[in-house]
MIKE-474646 format. One line per 8 residues: number of its first residue (from 0); for each residue y, z, x of C-alpha. Coordinates in steps of 0.02 Angstrom, whole numbers, plus 50000, padded with zeros to 5 digits. Each point is the difference from the previous one (the first is absolute). Layout:
<pts>
NUM) Y Z X | ...
</pts>
This chain:
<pts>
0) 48876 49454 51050 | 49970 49980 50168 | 49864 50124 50092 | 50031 50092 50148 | 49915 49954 50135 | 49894 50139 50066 | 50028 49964 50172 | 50181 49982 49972
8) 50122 49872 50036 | 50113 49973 50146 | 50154 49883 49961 | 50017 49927 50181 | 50193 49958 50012 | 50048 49876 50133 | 50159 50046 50056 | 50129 49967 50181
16) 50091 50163 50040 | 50156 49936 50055 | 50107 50111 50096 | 50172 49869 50011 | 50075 50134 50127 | 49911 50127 50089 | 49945 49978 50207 | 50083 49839 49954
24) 50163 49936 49950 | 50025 49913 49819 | 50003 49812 50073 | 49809 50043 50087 | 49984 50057 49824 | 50044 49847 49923 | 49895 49881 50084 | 49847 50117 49977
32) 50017 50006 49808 | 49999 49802 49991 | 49852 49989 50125 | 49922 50109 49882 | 50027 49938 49833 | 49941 49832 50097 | 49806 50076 50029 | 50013 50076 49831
40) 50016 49857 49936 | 49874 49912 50100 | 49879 50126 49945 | 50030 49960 49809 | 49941 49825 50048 | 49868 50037 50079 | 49919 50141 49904 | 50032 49969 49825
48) 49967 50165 49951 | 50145 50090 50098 | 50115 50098 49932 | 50162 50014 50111 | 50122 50170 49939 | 50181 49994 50057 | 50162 50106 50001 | 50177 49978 50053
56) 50104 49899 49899 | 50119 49976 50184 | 49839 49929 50070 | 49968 49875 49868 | 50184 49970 50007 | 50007 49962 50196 | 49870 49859 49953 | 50079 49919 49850
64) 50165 49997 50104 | 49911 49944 50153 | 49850 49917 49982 | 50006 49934 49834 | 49846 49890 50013 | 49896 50174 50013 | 50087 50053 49860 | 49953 49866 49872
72) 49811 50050 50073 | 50022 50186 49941 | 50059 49937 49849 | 49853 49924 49956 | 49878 50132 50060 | 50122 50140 49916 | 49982 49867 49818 | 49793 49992 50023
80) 49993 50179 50031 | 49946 50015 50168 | 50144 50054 50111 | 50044 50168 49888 | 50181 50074 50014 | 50006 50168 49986 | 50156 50135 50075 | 50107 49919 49895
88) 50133 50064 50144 | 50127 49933 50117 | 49884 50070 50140 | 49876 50143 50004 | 50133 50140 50024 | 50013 50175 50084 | 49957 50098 49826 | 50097 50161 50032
96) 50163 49940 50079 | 50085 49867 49884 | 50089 50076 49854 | 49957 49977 49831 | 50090 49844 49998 | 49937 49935 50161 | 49848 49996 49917 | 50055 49949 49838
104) 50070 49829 50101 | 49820 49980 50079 | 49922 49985 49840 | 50155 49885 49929 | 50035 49862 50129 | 49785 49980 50030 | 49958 50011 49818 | 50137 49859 49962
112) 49936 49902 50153 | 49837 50000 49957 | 50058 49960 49806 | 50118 49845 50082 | 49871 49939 50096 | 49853 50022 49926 | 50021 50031 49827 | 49900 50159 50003
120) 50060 50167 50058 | 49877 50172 50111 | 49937 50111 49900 | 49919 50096 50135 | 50115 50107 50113 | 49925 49994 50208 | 50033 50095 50131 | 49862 50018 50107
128) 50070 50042 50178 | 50160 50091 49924 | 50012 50200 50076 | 50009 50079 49826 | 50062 49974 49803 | 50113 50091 49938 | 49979 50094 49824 | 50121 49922 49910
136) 49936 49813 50019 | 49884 49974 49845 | 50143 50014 49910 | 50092 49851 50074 | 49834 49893 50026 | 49939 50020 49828 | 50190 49929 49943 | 49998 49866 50122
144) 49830 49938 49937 | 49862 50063 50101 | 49900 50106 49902 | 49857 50007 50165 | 50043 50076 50150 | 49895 50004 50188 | 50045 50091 50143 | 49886 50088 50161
152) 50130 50118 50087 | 49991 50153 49967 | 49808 49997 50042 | 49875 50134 49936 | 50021 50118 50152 | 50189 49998 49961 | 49996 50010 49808 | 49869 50039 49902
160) 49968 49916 49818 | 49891 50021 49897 | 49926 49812 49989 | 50032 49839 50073 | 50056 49928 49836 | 50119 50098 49908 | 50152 49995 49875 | 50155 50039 50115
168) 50125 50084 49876 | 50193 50020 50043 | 50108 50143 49949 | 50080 49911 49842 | 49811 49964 49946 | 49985 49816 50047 | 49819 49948 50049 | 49914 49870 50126
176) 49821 49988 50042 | 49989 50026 50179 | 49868 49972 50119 | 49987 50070 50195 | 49928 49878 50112 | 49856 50085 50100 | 49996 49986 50203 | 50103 49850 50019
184) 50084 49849 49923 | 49960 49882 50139 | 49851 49947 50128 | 49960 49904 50145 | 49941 49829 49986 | 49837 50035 50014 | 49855 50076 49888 | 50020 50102 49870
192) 49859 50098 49973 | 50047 50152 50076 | 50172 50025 49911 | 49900 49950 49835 | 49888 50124 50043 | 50126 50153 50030 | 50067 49947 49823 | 49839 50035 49928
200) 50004 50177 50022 | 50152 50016 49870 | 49922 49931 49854 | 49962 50134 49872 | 50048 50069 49843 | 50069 49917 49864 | 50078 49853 50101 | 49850 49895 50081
208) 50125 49871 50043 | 50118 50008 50146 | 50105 49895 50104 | 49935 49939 50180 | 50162 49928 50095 | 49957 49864 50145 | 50083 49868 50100 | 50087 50022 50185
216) 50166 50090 49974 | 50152 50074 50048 | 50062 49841 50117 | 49925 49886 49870 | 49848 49903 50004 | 49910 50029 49823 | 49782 50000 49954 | 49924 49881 50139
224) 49845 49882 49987 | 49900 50136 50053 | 50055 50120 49868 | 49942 49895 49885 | 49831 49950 50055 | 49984 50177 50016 | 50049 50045 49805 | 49878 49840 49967
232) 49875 50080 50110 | 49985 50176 49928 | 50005 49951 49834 | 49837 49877 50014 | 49917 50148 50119 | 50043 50123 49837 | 49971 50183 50051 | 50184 50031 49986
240) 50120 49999 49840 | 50064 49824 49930 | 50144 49927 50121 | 50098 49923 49861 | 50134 49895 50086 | 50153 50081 49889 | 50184 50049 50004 | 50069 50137 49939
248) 50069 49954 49833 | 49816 49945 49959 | 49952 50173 50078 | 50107 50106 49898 | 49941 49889 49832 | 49825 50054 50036 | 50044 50174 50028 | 50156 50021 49871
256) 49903 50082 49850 | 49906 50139 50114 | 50051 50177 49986 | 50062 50032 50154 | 50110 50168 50056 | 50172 50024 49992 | 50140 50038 50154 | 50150 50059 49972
264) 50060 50006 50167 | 50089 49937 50146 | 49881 49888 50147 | 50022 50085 50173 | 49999 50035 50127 | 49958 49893 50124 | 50118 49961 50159 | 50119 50132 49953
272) 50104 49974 50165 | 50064 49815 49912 | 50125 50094 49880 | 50103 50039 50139 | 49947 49890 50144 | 50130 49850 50061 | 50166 50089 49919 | 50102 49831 50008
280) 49908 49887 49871 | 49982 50164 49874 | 50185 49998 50003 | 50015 49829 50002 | 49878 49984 49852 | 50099 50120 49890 | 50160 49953 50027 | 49959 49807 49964
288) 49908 50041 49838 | 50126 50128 49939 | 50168 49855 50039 | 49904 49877 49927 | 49976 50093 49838 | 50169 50048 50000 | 50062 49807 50027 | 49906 49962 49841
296) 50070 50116 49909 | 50195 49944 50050 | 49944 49808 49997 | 49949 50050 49826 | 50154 50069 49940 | 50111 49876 50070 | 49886 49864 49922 | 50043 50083 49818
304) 50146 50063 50028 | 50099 49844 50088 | 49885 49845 50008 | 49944 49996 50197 | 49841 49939 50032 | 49852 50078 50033 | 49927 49998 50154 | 49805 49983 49950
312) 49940 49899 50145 | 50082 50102 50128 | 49944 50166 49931 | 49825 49940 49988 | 49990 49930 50176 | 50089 50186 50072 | 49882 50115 49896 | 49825 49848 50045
320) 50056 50054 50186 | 49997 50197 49951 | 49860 49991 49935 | 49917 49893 50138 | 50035 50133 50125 | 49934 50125 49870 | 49814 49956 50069 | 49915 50146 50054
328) 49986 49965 50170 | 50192 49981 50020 | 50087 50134 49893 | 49873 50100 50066 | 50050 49983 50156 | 49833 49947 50086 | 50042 49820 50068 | 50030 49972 50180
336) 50198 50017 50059 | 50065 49829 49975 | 49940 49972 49819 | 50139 50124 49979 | 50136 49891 50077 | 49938 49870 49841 | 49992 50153 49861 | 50183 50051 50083
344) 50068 49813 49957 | 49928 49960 49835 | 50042 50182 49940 | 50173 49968 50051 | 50009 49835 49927 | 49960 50077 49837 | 50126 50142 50011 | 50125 49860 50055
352) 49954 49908 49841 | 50038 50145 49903 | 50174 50057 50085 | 50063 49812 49971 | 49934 50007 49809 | 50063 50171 49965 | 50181 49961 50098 | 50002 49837 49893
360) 49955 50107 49825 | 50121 50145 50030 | 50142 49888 50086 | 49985 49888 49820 | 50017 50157 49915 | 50154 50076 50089 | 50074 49858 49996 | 50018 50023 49799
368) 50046 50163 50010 | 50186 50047 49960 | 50078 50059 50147 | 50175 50058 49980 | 50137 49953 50144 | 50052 50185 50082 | 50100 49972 50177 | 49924 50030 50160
376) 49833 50055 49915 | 49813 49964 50020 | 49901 49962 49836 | 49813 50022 50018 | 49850 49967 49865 | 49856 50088 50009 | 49840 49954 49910 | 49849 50118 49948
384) 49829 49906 50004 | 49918 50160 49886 | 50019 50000 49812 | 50060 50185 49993 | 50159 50083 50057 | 49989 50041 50206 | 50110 50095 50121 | 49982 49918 50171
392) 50088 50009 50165 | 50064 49837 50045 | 50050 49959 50170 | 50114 49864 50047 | 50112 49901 50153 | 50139 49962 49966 | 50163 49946 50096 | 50190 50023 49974
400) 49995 50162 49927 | 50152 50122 50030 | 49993 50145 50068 | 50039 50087 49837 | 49895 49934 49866 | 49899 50036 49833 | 49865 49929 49906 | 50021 50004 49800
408) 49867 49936 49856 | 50049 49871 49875 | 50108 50136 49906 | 50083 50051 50136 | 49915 50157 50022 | 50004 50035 50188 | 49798 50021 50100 | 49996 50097 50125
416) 49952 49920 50173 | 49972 49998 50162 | 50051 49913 50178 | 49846 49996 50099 | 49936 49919 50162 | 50026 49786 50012 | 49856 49877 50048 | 50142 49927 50086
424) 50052 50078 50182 | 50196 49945 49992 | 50165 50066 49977 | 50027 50083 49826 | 50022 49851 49877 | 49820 49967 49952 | 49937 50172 49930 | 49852 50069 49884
432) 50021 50088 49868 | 49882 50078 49867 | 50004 50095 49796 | 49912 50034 49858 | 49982 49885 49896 | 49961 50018 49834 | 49932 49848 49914 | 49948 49947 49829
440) 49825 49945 49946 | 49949 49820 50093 | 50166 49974 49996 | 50179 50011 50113 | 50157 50086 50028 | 50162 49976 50091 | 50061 50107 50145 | 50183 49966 50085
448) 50059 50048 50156 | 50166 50046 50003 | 50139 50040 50145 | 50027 50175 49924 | 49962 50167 50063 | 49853 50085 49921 | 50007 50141 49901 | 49946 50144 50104
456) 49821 50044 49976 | 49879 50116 50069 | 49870 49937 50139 | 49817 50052 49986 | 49981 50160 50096 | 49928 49972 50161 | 50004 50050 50198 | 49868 49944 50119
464) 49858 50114 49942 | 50018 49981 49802 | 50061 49903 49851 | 50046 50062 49835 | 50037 49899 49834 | 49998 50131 49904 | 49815 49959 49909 | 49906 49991 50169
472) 50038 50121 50158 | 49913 49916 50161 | 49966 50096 50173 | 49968 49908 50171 | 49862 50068 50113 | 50086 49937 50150 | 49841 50019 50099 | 49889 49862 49910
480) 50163 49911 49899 | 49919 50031 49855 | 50033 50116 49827 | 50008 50187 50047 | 50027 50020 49821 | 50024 49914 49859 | 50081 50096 49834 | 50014 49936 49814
488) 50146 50102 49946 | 49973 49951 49814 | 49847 50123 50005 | 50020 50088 50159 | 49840 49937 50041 | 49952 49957 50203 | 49912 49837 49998 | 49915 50022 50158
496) 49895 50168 50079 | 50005 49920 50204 | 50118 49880 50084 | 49967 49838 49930 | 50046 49802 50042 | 49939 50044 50187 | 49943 49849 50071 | 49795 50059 50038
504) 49894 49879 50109 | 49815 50004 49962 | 49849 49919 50119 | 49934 49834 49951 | 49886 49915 50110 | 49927 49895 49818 | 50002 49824 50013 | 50134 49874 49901
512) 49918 50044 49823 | 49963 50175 50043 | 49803 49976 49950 | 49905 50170 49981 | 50175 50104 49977 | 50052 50067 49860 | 50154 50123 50060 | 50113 50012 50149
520) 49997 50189 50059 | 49977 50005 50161 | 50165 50087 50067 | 50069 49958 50173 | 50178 50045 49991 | 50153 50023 49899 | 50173 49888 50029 | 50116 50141 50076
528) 50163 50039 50116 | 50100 49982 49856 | 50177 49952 49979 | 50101 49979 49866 | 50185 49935 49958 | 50128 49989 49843 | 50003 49839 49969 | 50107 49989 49871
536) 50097 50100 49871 | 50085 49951 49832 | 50014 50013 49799 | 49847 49870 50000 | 49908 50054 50122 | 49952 50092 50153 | 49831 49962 50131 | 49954 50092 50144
544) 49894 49881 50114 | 49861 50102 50112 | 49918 49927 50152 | 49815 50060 50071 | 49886 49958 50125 | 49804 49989 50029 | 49936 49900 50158 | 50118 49839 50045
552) 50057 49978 49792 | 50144 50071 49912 | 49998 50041 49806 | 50185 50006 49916 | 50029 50058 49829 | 50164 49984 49893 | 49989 50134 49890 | 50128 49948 49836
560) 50074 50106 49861 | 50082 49898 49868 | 50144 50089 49891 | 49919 50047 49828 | 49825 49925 50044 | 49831 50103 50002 | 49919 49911 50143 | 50011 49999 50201
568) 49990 49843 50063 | 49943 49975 50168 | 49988 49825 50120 | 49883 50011 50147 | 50002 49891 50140 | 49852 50005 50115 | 50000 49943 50191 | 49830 50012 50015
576) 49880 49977 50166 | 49855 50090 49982 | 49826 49936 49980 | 49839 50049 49891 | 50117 50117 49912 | 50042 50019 49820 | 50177 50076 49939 | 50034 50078 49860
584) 50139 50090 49913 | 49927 50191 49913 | 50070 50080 49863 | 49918 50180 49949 | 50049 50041 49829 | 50012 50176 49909 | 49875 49950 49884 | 49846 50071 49924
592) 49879 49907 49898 | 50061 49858 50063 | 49963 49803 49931 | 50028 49831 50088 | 50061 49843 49916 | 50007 49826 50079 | 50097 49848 49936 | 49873 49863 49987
600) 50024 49835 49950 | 50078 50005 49792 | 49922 50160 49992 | 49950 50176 50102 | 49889 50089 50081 | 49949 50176 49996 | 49866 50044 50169 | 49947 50172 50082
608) 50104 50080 50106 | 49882 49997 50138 | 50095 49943 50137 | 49927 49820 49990 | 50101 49836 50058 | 50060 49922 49844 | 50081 49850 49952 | 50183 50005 49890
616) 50123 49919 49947 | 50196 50035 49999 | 49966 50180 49938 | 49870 50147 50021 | 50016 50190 49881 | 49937 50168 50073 | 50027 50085 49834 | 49913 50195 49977
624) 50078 50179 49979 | 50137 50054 50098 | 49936 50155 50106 | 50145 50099 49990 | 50066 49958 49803 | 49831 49981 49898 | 50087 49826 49923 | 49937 49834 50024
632) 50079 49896 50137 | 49993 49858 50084 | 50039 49877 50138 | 50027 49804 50002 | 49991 49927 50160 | 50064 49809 49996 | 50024 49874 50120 | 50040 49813 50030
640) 49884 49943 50139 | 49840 50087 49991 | 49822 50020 49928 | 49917 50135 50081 | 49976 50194 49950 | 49886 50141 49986 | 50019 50170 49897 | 49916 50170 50076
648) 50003 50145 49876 | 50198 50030 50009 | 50036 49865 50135 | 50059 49813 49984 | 50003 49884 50126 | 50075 49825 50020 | 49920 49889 50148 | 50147 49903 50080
656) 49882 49923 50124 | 49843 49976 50087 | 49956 49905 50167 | 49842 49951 50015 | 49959 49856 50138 | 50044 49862 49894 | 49837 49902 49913 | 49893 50106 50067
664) 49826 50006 49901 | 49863 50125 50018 | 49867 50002 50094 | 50115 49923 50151 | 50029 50151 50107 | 50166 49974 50106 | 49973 50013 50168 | 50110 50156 50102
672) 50152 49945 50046 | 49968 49818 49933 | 50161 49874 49974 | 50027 50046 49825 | 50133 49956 49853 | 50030 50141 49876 | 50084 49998 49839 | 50173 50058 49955
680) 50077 50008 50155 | 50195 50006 50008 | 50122 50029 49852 | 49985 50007 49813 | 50110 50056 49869 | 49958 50082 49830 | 50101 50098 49871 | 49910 50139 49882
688) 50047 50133 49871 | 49983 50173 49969 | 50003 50021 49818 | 49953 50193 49942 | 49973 50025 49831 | 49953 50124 49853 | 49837 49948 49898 | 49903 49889 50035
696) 50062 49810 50078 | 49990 49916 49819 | 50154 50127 49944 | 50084 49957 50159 | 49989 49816 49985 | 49943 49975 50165 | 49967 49800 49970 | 50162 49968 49941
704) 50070 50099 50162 | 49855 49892 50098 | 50119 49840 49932 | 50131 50036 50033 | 49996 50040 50196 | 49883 49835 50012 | 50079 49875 49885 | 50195 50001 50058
712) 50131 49957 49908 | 50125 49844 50057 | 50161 49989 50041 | 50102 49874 49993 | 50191 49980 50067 | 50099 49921 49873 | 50181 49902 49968 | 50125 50048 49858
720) 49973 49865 49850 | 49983 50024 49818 | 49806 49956 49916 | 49901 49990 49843 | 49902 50171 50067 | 50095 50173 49993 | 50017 50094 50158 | 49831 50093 49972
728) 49872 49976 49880 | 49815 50037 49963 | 49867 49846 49962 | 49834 50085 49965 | 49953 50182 49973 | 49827 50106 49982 | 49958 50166 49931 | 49914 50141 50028
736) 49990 50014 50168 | 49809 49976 50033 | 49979 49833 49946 | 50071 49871 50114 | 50049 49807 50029 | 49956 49934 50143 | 50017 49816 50019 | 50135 49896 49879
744) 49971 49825 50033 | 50008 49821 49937 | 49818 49962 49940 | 49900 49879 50087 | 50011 49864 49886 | 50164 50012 49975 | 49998 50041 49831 | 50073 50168 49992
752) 50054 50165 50079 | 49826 50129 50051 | 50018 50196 50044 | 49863 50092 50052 | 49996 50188 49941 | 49892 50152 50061 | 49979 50145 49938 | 50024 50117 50159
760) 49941 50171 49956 | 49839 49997 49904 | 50088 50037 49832 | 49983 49890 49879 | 50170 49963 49905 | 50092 49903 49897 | 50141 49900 50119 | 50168 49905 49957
768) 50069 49865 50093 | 50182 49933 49948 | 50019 49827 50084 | 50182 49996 49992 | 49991 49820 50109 | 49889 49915 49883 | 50084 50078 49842 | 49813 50096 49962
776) 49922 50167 49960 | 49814 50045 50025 | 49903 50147 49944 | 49845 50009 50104 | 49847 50110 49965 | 49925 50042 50182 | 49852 50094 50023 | 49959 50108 50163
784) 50037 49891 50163 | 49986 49833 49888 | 50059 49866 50078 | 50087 49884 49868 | 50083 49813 50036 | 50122 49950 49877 | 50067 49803 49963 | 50181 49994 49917
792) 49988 49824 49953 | 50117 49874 50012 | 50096 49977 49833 | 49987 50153 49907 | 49800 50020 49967 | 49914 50127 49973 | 49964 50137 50166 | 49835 49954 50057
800) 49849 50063 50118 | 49940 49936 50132 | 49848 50020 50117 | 50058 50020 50205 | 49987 49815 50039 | 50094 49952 49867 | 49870 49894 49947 | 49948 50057 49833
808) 50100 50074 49846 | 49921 50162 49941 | 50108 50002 49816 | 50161 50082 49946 | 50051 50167 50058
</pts>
């Protein structure tokens, strides 16, 4: 047994902070990662004792592509155990925005890199520079392999803890041993005696051996000549603690049988203005991750279900350039201007890749389905990516349509619908029309169009100042264009106590990052001078749109009620040209009591309502007692594009922008007047939901609801022939409603079908799946939030589990 020194032990880990994108754009990037690796290696030859640590699988990558020569040299470090991998990730991501899955593909495409190329996969997760960790990650580290975990951000004065070394515990229970880096996790190519010494002053305790990060960093560079003497120097000199040149796997050995605290928390906040700062590549980041999961799961199911190929390669190359832009100083929204114009291209080629993959899936499929010859109709499929039953509004152009016409299901039964405004500016043949559908689990039906007069039914009640469906009676304020009122008429309760969805501008003179802010409440002015207009009136629908002004921008607001459905939906589009301002939408509920809950990533969270910036997901909860009733309500607030929210006492809030000069990093002080870019300026688009409830947001099945507004349904026109598939059918299926598949995909190596299920509402449960496509039935025992990846092998074998990489077999389920 080894004996503690008593002066304690620094592990001195020689690392290159390397920022691909930030003041820079990703080809300056590229260059600076190989001139790196090129000194790091040079300092391997000429200290012998050197210890290089390195993340980023896309790094590596760039090299082996690139400069293969440099390559075969890390190689042979990484084999002698002297160039140490850790990460295990595509790149050292933003850890709050990504969903689950995001971060699931991190750990999946750089764990099988490193595997490929190496032979050896990270088992230490790193993310020293990223702006905070969301609660939910152990979890999905721990499953893809890294059982360590070091971060620095939040610092102490942000978040306290109660030791540097700690186990970090996720809401399903999962554990990694986690270490905060103290002060910094890079230096200047100089001495390192003072940094050493600042370090001292946190050993202590049980733990007498910490981490001491060097090496020049963020645009590259790595430990320097000098930083070794130095380390040489200090220890011969003695005095100080032993500078053990280390990386952090060795580290976390040393340290792994200490008892050390446990948190059971999230890791923020620091820079709480990035959840909402740069609006375009937070909607460009969820929409490509959300159409490339649902690609998969329709490349899938054509795969079984008619023989097409699978599109491996070009899946993995669209989700390696998600995840690329998933860095944390580009989904944050931190990097100068025209890194953007590089995020905007290689997030569209990977929602490109996923249209042309998910067109090629569902047009295989409709092509096999029996369409029956009707004259002078319109036969349309519609497929449903989720594995339970959904009703969804589809919208659709479509030409040649008579005047007098009807839309039936695949029994004839006739839908009601709707003629509403074209893309198209021309004379009446090309039209839009929209209805219900109602659609089977991950599965399709058959709608018709026919040149026959409807059957007369009832529009949703509307004029210009309020809709009514029937479940949901909205009022306009037409002052602000926002919700005078808003009444459930299933309870008679009134959702809100003050006019709500007003557009309300708050101060922000914070930098990019918003460093040393932790709210935005600083009130300027409210969007106002009102107008609003009926839009448009029928049995599927009627909208009012409102218009509003504040300064030189203009807020509009379609306000929706759907026939039969208990939300409102409402698209925003902001013309926005204001600067060091932040907007948000407020909503002030008629709740007492009242508690917050935020998707995360696979999981939720639960936080104060304090009125502090938070980050989200698709979804936030403001569930308490209703004032006036005494029962237990709620609110689900859900949206496509954005991240941003903060809960006071009764209030939510959803922050639709901020603009901030753009890169702008404390302690620069702008000058007066000075030439400036900000953020956000011009138009955006975003569609959210109003979805009131009774209990609490697990009874109302808010994440279900969350799915179906972000993950669309497709629709495809169709031709009358005759098939092997019937005119609608269901392939896969899941019950109950809080446990949930969320990927369906050909496995990596080809050798089988994987689904990943989560259990969604912190209730454990026993969940079947019925995959009708593969001819299979699964009962799955999930515990609370568990995370669980399933191979249906090839041939008929037995269900299997799998770890998040897909790298190891866990056993039978």
């Amino acid at each position: 047994m080894t004996t503690p020194n008593p002066r304690g032990v620094f592990h001195m880990i020689g690392n290159a902070h390397i920022d691909p994108v930030w003041l820079w754009n990703w080809q300056e990037g590229f260059q600076e990662i190989k001139a790196t690796y090129r000194s790091a290696l040079d300092r391997l030859t000429e200290h012998p004792d050197f210890v290089f640590t390195c993340s980023s699988a896309a790094h590596l990558s760039w090299i082996a592509d690139n400069e293969p020569e440099m390559f075969e040299e890390i190689r042979g470090r990484v084999e002698e155990g002297r160039w140490a991998l850790v990460g295990g990730w595509w790149v050292q991501a933003d850890c709050a925005l990504p969903s689950g899955e995001g971060f699931v593909r991190q750990g999946l495409y750089g764990q099988r890199f490193f595997q490929a190329r190496f032979g050896r996969t990270a088992d230490t997760g790193y993310n020293p520079d990223s702006f905070g960790h969301a609660g939910t990650l152990p979890q999905i580290l721990l499953k893809s392999g890294l059982k360590n975990y070091t971060f620095m951000r939040p610092g102490p004065h942000e978040q306290a803890l109660p030791s540097r070394l700690f186990w970090w515990q996720g809401p399903d229970g999962s554990r990694v041993l986690t270490f905060r880096i103290p002060y910094e996790y890079c230096t200047w190519g100089k001495d390192l005696e003072a940094h050493v010494r600042k370090c001292t002053t946190e050993l202590g305790g049980p733990v007498n051996e910490l981490m001491c990060f060097y090496g020049v960093g963020n645009h590259g560079g790595g430990p320097t000549n000098e930083n070794l003497a130095s380390v040489a120097r200090m220890n011969a000199e003695g005095g100080l603690p032993e500078l053990r040149l280390s990386d952090p796997s060795r580290y976390f050995e040393a340290v792994g049988k200490l008892e050390v605290p446990v948190w059971s928390d999230e890791l923020h906040h620091h820079a709480v203005g990035c959840y909402a700062v740069h609006s375009g590549v937070k909607r460009w980041n969820r929409s490509a991750e959300l159409a490339l999961i649902r690609a998969e799961k329709f490349a899938a199911l054509a795969a079984a279900v008619t023989g097409l190929s699978y599109p491996r390669a070009d899946l993995e190359r669209a989700w390696k350039r998600v995840l690329f832009n998933q860095f944390h100083d580009i989904l944050a929204g931190t990097s100068i201007e025209s890194a953007y114009e590089d995020a905007r291209n290689e997030y569209g080629e990977a929602l490109a890749t996923a249209q042309h993959i998910t067109n090629a899936a569902v047009q295989r499929l409709s092509w096999r389905v029996t369409v029956p010859h009707r004259e002078g109709s319109k036969p349309y499929v519609i497929f449903n990516p989720h594995p339970w039953r959904t009703q969804v509004p589809i919208e659709h152009e479509t030409g040649g349509v008579p005047a007098e016409f009807t839309v039936t299901d695949e029994q004839g039964t006739p839908i009601p619908v709707q003629r509403i405004r074209s893309e198209a500016t021309v004379t009446g043949w090309r039209k839009r029309l929209t209805w219900m559908a109602d659609l089977p689990p991950f599965g399709y039906r058959t709608y018709t169009i026919l040149p026959e007069a409807a059957p007369e039914t009832p529009p949703v009640e509307a004029s210009h100042l309020h809709l009514d469906n029937g479940l949901l009676r909205l009022d306009i304020d037409p002052q602000t264009g926002g919700i005078s009122r808003l009444l459930d008429q299933r309870s008679g309760a009134e959702v809100f106590q003050g006019t709500a969805a007003v557009g309300t501008v708050m101060r922000d003179p914070s930098d990019t990052w918003s460093h040393g802010v932790f709210r935005y409440d600083d009130v300027v002015g409210h969007f106002a001078d009102g107008h609003s207009t009926l839009l448009e009136q029928g049995p599927v629908r009627s909208t009012i749109r409102t218009t509003a002004q504040f300064g030189r921008s203009t807020l509009t607001q379609e306000f929706t009620l759907y026939a039969d459905q208990p939300y409102v939906q409402v698209r925003v589009q902001v013309a926005w040209h204001e600067a060091q301002q932040v907007l948000k939408l407020i909503f002030p509920t008629h709740l007492h009591f009242p508690q917050v809950t935020y998707e995360a990533p696979y999981g939720v969270t639960e936080r104060p309502t304090d009125g502090n910036e938070e980050p989200g997901h698709r979804w936030v909860d403001l569930t308490g007692v209703h004032r006036p009733s005494g029962a237990v309500r709620g609110l689900s607030l859900i949206n496509d594009a954005k991240y941003s929210y903060h809960a006071l006492e009764h209030e939510l809030g959803l922050t639709v922008l901020r603009s901030p000069i753009i890169a702008h990093h404390d302690p620069y002080v702008p000058t007066e007047g000075g030439n400036y870019r900000f953020m956000d300026q011009g138009e955006q688009q975003f569609t959210y939901w109003l979805y009131p409830h009774d209990l609490t947001w697990r009874d109302a099945e808010t994440p279900r609801w969350a799915a179906a507004l972000t993950e669309r349904p497709v629709t495809i026109p169709e031709t009358f022939h005759e098939g092997p598939l019937d005119s609608a059918a269901s392939f896969m299926r899941i019950e109950p409603a809080n446990a949930q598949i969320t990927v369906v995909k050909r496995a990596e190596d080809d050798h089988g079908y994987v689904l990943r299920v989560v259990e969604t509402h912190g209730q454990p449960t026993q969940a079947v799946v019925d995959l009708l496509f593969l001819n299979r039935s699964l009962h799955l025992q999930l515990g609370a939030y568990e995370l669980k990846t399933i191979l249906i092998p090839d041939g008929g074998g037995p269900p299997l589990t799998l770890n998040l990489t897909e790298l190891d077999i866990w056993g039978e389920i």
